[in-house]
C-alpha positions as CSV (number, residue, x, y, z in Angstrom):
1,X,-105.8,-25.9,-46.0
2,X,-104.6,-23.4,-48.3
3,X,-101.0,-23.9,-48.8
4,X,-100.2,-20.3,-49.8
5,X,-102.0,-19.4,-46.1
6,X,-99.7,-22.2,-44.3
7,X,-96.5,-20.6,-45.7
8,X,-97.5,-17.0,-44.4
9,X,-98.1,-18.0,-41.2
10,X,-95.2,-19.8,-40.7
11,X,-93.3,-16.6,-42.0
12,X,-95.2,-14.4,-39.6
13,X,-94.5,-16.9,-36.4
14,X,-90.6,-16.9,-37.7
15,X,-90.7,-12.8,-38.0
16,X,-91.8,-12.6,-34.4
17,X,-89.6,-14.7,-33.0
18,X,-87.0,-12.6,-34.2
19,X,-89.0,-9.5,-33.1
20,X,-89.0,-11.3,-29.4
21,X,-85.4,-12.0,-29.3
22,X,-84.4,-8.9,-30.5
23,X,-85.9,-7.4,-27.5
24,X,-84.9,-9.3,-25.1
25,X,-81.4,-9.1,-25.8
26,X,-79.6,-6.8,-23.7
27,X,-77.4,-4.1,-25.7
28,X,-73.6,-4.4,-24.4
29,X,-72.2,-2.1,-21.6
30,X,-70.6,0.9,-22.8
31,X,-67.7,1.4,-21.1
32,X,-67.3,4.4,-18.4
33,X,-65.4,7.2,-19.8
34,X,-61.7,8.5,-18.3
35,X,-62.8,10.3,-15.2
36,X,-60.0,12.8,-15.4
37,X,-56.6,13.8,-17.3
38,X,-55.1,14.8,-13.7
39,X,-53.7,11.6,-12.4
40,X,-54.3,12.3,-8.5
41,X,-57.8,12.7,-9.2
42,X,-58.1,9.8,-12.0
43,X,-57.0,7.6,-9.3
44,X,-59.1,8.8,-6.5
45,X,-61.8,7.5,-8.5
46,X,-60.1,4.5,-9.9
47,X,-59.9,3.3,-6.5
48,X,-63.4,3.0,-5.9
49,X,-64.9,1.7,-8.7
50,X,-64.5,-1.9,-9.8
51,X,-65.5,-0.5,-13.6
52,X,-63.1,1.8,-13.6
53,X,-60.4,-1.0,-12.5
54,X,-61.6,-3.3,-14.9
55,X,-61.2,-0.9,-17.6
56,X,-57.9,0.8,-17.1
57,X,-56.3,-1.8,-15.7
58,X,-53.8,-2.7,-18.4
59,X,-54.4,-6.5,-19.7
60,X,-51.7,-8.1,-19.2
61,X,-50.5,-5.7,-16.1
62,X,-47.0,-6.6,-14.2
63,X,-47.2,-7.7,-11.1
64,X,-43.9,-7.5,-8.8
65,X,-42.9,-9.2,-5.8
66,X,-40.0,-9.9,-3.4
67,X,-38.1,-13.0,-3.6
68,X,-35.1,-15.0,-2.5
69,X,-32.4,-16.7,-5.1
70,X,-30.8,-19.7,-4.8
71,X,-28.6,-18.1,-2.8
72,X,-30.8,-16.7,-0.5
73,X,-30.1,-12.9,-2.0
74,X,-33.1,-10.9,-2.0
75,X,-34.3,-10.1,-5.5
76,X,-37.6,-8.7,-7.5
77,X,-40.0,-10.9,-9.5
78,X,-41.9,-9.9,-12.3
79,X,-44.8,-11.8,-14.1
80,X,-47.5,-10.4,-16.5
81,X,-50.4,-11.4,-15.2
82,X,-54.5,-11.1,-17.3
83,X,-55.8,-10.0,-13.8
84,X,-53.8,-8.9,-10.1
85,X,-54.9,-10.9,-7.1
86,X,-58.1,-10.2,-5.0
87,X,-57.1,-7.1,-2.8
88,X,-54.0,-6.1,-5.0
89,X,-55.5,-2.4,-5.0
90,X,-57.8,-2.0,-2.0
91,X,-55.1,0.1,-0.2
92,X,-55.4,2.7,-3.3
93,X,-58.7,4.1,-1.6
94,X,-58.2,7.2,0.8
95,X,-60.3,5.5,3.3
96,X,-58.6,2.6,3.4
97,X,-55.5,4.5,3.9
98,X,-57.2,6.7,6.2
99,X,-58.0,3.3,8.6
100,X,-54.9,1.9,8.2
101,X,-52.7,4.8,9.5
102,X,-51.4,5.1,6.1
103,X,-49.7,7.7,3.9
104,X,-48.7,7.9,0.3
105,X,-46.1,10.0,-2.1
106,X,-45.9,10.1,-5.6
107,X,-42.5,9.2,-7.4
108,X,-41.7,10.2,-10.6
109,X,-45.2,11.4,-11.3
110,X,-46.5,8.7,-12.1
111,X,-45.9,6.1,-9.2
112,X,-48.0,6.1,-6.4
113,X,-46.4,4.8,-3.1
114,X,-48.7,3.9,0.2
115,X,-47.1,2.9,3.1
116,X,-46.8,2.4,7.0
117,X,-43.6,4.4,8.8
118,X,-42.0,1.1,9.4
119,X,-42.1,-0.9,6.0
120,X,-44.6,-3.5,7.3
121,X,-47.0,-1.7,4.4
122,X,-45.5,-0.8,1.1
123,X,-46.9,-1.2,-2.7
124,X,-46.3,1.0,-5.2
125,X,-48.9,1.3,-8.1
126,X,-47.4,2.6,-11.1
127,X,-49.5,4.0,-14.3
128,X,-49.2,5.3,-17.8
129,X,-50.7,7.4,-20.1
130,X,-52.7,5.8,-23.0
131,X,-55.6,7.8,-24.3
132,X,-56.3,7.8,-20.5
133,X,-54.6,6.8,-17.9
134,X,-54.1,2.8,-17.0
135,X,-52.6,1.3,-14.1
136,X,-49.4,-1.1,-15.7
137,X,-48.1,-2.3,-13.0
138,X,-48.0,-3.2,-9.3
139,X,-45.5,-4.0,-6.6
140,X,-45.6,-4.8,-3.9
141,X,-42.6,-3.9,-1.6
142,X,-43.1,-5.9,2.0
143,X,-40.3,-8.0,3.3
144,X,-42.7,-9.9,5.6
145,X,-42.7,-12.8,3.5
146,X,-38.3,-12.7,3.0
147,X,-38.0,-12.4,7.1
148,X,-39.8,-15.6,8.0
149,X,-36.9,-17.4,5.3
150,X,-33.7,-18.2,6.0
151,X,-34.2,-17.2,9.9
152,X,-31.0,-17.2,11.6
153,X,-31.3,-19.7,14.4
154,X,-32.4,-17.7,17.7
155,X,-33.0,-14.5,16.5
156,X,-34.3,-11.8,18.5
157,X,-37.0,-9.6,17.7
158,X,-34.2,-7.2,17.2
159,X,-32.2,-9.0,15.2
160,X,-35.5,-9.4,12.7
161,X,-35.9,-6.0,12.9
162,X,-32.3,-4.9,11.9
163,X,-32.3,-7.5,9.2
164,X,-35.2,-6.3,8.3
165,X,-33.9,-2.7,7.6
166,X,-30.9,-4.9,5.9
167,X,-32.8,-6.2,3.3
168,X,-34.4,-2.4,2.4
169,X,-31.0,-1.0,2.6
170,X,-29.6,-3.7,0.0
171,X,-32.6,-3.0,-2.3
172,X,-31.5,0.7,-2.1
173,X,-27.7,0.5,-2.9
174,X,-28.9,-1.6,-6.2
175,X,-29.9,1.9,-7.6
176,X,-32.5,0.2,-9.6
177,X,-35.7,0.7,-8.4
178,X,-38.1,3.7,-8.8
179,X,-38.3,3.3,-4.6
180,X,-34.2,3.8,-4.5
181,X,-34.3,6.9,-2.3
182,X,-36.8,6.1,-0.1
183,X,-35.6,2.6,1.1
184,X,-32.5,4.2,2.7
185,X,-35.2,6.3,4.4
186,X,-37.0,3.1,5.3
187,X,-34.1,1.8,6.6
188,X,-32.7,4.3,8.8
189,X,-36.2,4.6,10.2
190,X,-36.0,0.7,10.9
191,X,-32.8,1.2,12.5
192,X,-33.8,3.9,15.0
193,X,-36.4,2.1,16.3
194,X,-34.5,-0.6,16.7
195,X,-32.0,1.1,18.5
196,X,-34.9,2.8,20.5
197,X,-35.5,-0.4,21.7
198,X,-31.9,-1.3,22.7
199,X,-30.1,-2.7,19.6
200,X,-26.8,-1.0,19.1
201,X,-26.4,-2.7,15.8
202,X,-29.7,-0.1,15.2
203,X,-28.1,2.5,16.6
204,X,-24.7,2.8,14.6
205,X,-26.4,1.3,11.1
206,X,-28.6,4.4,11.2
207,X,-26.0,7.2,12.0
208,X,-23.9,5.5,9.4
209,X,-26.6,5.9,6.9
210,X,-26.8,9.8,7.7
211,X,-23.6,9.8,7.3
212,X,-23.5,8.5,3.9
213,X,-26.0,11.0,2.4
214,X,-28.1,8.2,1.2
215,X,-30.6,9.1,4.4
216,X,-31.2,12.2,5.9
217,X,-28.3,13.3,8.4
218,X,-29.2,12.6,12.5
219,X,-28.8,15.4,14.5
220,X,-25.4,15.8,16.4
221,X,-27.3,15.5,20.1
222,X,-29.1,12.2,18.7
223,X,-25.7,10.6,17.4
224,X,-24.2,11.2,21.0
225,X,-27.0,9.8,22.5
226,X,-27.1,7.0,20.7
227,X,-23.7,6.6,20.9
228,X,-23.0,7.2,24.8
229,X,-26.2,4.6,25.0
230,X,-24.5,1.9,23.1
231,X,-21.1,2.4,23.3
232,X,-20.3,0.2,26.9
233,X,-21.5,-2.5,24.9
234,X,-20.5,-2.3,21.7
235,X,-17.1,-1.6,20.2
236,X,-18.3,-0.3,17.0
237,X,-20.5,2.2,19.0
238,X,-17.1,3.0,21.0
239,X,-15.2,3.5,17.9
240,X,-17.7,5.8,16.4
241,X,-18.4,8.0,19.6
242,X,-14.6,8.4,19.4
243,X,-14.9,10.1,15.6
244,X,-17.7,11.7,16.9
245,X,-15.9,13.7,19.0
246,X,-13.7,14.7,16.2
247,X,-16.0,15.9,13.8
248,X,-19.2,16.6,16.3
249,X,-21.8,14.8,13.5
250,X,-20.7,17.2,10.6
251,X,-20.1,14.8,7.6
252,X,-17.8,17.8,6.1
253,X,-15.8,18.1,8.7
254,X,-12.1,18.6,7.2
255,X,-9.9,20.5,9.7
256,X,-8.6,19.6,13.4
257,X,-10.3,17.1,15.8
258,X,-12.7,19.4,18.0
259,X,-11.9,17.2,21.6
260,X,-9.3,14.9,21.0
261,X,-8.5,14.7,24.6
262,X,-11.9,13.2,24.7
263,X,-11.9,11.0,21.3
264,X,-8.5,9.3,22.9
265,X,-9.8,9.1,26.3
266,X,-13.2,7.2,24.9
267,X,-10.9,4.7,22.8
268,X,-8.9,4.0,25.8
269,X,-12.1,3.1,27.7
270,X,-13.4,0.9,25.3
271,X,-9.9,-1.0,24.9
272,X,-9.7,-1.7,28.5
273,X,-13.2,-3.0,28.4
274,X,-13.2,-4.9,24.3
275,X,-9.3,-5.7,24.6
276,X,-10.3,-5.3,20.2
277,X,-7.2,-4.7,17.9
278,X,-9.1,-2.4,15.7
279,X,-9.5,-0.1,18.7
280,X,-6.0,-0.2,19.2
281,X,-5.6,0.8,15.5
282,X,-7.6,3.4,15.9
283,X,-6.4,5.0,18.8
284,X,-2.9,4.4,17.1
285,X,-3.7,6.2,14.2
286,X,-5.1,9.7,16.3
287,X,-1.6,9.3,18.5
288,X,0.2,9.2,14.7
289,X,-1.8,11.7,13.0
290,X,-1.2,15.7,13.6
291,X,-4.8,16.4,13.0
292,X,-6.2,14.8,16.3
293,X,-3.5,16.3,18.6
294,X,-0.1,16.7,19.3
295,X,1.6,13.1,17.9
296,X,3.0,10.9,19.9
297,X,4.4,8.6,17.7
298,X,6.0,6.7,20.1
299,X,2.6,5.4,21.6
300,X,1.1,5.0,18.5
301,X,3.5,2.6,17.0
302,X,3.1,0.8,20.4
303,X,-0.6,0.8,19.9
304,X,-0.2,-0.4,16.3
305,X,2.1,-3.5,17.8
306,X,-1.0,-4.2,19.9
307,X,-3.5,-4.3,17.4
308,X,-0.9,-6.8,15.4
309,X,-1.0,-8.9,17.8
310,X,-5.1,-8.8,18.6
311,X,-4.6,-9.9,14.4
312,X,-5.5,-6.9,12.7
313,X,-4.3,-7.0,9.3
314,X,-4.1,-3.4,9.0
315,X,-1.9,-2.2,11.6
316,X,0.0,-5.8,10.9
317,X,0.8,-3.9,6.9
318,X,0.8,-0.3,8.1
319,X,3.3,-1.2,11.5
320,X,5.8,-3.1,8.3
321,X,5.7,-0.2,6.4
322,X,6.9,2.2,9.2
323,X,9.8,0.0,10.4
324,X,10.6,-0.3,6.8
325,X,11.0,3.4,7.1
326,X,13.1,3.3,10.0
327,X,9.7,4.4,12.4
328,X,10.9,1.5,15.0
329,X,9.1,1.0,18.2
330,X,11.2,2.4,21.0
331,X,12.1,0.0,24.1
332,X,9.6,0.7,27.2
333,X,6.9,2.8,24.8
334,X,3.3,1.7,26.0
335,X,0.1,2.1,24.2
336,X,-2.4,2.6,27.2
């Protein structure tokens, strides 16, 4: 055989080989463009589309969770992760949403929150701006996991629920997190229903919290409600009605107490039936002070030498400072 043929052959076997695997070699996947500038609608198809995900999912991306310290105080965890756990973003579809009985807000711009009304749903997906938009980090914001730890022996289903609202109110007043606002929202919501359902810890947790500003304010017919509801059985609630009466649910409320006939009358009540010093203080301090009704200082010092002895430290202080002054009880003055 003719060694020149031999060697072309060879050559032209070798050439289409490489002809073959050429072809059958796939070309690589571009990747799909940025489906829009506008964030709202960059996610609405970002949360369908696995390719999208893929792609503008930032690599690592920070993944956030709840957690207990060592001494049991709830805290955040943060850990980059290459890739978020199976599920982490099938609550960003509408749809999904849409079954669930779920709604959403944006935070900052740039933070989408999706949520349930009573905090047994809440991640907040948070992205950023590259050349187009990528999703950096996720968080996810239910307590479910916190509230079966540490479980106070015999709790009620309202006691979880309270402490629950607890844990999203002590999140808030940390004034850290993009979610600040709206977990002193969560937790007043918490706390109604809870009170709704007969818990009067519920009940004056919430009005508290509209009272502080940090939650929106509860209308002065719902605080009285609440208030008459719980107050026969708890002496906070009693206590409170009692202010209430004063200042009718407006947290500006400077001048006069409005009824204090009726804010004494309610503290009296609830002495007879909680025999509690800090009532006694309380009703002491209206009898002392002209702003609540014509003093009777008399009474009030007596009142104070009740709550002493009930071992409030307060009216203990405040009752040694007024003898020090030569404000001495008088002989046969009652409290009640």
């Amino acid at each position: 055989m003719n060694p020149l043929f031999s060697f072309n052959t060879l050559r032209l076997k070798l050439f289409g080989l490489m002809l073959c695997t050429a072809v059958s070699t796939p070309a690589l996947a571009a990747e799909p463009g940025c489906p829009s500038e506008d964030l709202p609608t960059f996610v609405k198809a970002f949360s369908v589309s696995p390719e999208l995900q893929k792609t503008y999912t930032a690599t690592p991306v920070t993944e956030q969770r709840v957690a207990y310290d060592d001494k049991a105080y709830p805290i955040t965890l943060r850990h980059k992760v290459l890739a978020l756990k199976p599920g982490a973003l099938a609550l960003l579809d509408s749809e999904a949403q849409a079954k669930a009985g779920l709604k959403t807000f944006w935070v900052d711009d740039v933070t989408l929150v999706v949520h349930d009304t009573l905090g047994d749903v809440l991640q907040a997906f948070v992205f950023k701006k590259n050349t187009c938009w990528n999703l950096v980090r996720f968080e996810e914001w239910s307590v479910e996991s916190l509230l079966n730890e540490h479980v106070p022996a015999n709790e009620t289903a309202l006691e979880r629920e309270v402490r629950k609202a607890d844990i999203y109110q002590g999140y808030g007043s940390r004034e850290t997190y993009l979610l600040t606002q709206y977990f002193f929202v969560l937790a007043q919501l918490i706390d109604l229903h809870a009170a709704e359902q007969g818990s009067s810890e519920g009940a004056t947790n919430a009005i508290r919290l509209g009272y502080s500003g940090m939650s929106p304010e509860i209308a002065p017919a719902l605080i009285e409600k609440l208030l008459l509801t719980h107050a026969d059985k708890d002496e906070t609630a009693a206590g409170m009605l009692s202010y209430f009466y004063c200042d009718r649910g407006n947290t500006e409320h400077q001048g006069p107490c409005q009824d204090p006939g009726k804010a004494n009358e309610t503290l009296i009540m609830a002495i007879k039936k909680f025999d509690s010093g800090a009532l006694y203080a309380s009703l002491a301090y209206n009898l002392m002070d002209e702003n609540r009704g014509k003093p009777d200082m008399p009474r009030g010092l007596a009142c104070l030498q009740e709550a002493a002895k009930r071992g409030h430290d307060e009216s203990l202080g405040t009752l040694a400072r007024m003898i020090k002054m030569s404000d001495v009880p008088q002989p046969g003055a009652t409290c009640l």
